[in-house]
C-alpha positions as CSV (number, residue, x, y, z in Angstrom):
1,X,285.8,78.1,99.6
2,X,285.0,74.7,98.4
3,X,283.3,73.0,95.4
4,X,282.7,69.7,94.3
5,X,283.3,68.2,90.9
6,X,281.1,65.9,89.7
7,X,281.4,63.3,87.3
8,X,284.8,65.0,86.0
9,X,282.6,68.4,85.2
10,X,285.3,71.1,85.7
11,X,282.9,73.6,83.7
12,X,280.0,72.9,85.7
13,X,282.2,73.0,89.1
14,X,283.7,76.0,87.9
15,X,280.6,77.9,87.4
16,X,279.5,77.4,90.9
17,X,282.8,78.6,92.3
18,X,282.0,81.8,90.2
19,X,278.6,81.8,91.7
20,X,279.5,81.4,95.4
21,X,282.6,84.0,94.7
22,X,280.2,86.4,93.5
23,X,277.2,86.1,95.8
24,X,280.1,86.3,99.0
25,X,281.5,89.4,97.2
26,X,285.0,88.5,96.1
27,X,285.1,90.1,92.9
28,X,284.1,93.5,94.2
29,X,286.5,93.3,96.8
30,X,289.2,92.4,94.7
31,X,288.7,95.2,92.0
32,X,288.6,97.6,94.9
33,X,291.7,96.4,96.3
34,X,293.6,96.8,93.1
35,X,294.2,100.4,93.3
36,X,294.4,102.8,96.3
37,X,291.1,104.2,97.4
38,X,291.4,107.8,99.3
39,X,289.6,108.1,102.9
40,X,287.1,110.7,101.5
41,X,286.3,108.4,98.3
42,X,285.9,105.4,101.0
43,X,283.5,107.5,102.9
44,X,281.3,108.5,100.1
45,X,281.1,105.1,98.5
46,X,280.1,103.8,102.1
47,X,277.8,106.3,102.5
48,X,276.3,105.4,98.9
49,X,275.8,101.8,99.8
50,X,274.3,102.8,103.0
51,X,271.6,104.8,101.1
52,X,271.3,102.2,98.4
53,X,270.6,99.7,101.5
54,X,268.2,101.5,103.7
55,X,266.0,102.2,100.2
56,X,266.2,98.6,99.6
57,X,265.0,98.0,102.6
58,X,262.1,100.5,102.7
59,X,261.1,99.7,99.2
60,X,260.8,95.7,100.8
61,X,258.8,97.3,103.9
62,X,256.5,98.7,101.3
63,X,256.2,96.2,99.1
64,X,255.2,93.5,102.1
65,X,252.7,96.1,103.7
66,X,251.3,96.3,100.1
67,X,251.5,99.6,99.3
68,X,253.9,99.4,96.6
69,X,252.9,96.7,93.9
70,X,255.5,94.1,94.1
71,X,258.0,93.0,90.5
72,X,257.1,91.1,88.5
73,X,259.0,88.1,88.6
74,X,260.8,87.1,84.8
75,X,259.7,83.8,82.8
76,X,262.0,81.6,81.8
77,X,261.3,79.8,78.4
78,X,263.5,76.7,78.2
């Protein structure tokens, strides 16, 4: 993974490395790589995220077809 630092801003630079880390999924990976994970654990937490997917993507279906009303999407004062 690579980031460039512009202008000497480490913080700045450093924030997106934590950005792209996190969006790729390092972090979780890492944590669940810490400690030992039994087979049946692994297979329920799988089978968790498969649910979790699959609802995701029902509640999108939904939401484009328009019978779900879509979120609302947050303001940002500056």
């Amino acid at each position: 993974m690579q980031v460039l630092v512009r202008d000497n801003n480490v913080d700045q630079a450093l924030r997106v490395l934590k950005k792209k880390m996190q969006r790729e999924g390092l972090f979780r990976e890492m944590k669940a790589r810490s400690a030992y994970e039994k087979p049946s654990e692994k297979r329920a937490r799988e089978k968790g995220e498969a649910v979790r997917r699959q609802r995701k993507l029902a509640r999108k279906k939904l939401q484009r077809e328009g019978l779900l009303p879509a979120p609302k999407k947050a303001v940002r004062a500056r």
